[in-house]
C-alpha positions as CSV (number, residue, x, y, z in Angstrom):
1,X,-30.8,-42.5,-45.7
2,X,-29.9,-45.2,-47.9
3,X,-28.9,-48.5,-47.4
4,X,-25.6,-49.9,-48.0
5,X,-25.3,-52.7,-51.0
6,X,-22.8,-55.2,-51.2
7,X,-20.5,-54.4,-54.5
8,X,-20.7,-58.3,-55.2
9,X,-24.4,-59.8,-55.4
10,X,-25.9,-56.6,-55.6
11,X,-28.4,-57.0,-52.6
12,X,-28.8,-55.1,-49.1
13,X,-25.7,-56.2,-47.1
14,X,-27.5,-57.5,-44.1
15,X,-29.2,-59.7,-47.2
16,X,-25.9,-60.4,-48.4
17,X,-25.4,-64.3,-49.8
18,X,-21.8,-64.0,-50.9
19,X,-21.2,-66.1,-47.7
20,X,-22.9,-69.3,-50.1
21,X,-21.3,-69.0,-52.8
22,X,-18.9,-72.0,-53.3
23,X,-16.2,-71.4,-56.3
24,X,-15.9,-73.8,-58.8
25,X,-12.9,-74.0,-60.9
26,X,-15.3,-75.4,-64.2
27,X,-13.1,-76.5,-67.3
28,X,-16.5,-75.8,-69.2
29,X,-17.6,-72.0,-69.7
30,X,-21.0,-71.1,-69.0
31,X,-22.9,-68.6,-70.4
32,X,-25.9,-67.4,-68.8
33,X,-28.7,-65.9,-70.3
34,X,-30.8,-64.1,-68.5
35,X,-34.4,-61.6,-68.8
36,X,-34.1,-58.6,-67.9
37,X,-37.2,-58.6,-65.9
38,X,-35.3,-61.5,-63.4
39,X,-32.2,-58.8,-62.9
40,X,-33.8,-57.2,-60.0
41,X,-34.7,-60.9,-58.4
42,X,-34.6,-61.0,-54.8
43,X,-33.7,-65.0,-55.1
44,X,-30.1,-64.1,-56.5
45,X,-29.8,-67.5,-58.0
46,X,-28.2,-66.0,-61.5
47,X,-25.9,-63.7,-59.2
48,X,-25.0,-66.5,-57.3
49,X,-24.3,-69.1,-60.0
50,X,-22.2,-66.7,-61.9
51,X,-20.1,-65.9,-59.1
52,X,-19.8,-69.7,-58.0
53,X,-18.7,-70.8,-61.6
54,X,-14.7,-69.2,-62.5
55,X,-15.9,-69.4,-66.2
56,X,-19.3,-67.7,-66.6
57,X,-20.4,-64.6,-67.9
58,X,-24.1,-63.4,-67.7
59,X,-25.6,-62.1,-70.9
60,X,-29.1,-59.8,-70.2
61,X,-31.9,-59.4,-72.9
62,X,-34.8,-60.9,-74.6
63,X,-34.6,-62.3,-78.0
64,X,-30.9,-63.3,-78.6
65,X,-31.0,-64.7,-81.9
66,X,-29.2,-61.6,-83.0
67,X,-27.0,-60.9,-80.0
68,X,-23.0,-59.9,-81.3
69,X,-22.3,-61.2,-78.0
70,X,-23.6,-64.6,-78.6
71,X,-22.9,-65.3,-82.2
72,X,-19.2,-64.6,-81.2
73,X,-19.6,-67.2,-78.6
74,X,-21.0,-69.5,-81.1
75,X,-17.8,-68.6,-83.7
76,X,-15.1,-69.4,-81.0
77,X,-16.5,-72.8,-79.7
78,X,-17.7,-73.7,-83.4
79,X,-20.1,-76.8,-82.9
80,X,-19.5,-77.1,-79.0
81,X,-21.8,-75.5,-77.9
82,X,-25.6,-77.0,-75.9
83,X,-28.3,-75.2,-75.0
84,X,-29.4,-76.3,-71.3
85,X,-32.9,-75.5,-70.8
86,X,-35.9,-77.5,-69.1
87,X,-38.4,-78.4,-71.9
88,X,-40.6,-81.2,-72.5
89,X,-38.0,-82.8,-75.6
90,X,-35.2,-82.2,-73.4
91,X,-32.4,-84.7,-73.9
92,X,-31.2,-85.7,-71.0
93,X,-27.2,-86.1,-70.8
94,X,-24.8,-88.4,-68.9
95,X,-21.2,-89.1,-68.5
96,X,-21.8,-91.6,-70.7
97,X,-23.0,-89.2,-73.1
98,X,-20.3,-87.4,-75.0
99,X,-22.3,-86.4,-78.1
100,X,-22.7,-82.6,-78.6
101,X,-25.9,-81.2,-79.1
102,X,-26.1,-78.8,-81.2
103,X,-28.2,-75.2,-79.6
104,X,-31.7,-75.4,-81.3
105,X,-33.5,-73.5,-78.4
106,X,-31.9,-69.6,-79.4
């Protein structure tokens, strides 16, 4: 027998976390990028941010320096466009801080 999946986060439905997902009407789309080895991730977290933002979309693969998906992101928001990612020379932005960083970790 097998077991029954919820159609939304993709998990067992007695581990279902739709129940914590809090929608969030962003004016800022998001765009996730994620490896296809943390798909299958029992945590969720990638499942559950994408369904919590209204403007998201998850993009799976390794290397996407030569993604169509990605360079047509980069076309329709021309120069506004930041790469969020934790690194040791990350710049760390405010409210204050309206400059737009330009992706240089792709």
């Amino acid at each position: 027998m097998t077991r029954a999946y919820c159609l939304t986060c993709q998990r067992p439905e007695k581990s279902c976390i739709c129940h914590l997902i809090t929608p969030v009407d962003n004016d800022i789309h998001v765009v996730i990028l994620q490896h296809p080895l943390e798909v299958k991730q029992s945590k969720g977290s990638v499942t559950l941010l994408h369904q919590s933002l209204k403007s998201s979309q998850v993009i799976v693969g390794e290397n996407f320096t030569d993604n169509s998906e990605i360079q047509l992101l980069f076309k329709k928001y021309d120069q506004q466009c930041a790469v969020l990612y934790p690194c040791d020379d990350a710049v760390i932005l405010s409210e204050d801080n309206n400059d737009i960083i330009p992706p240089k970790c792709l």
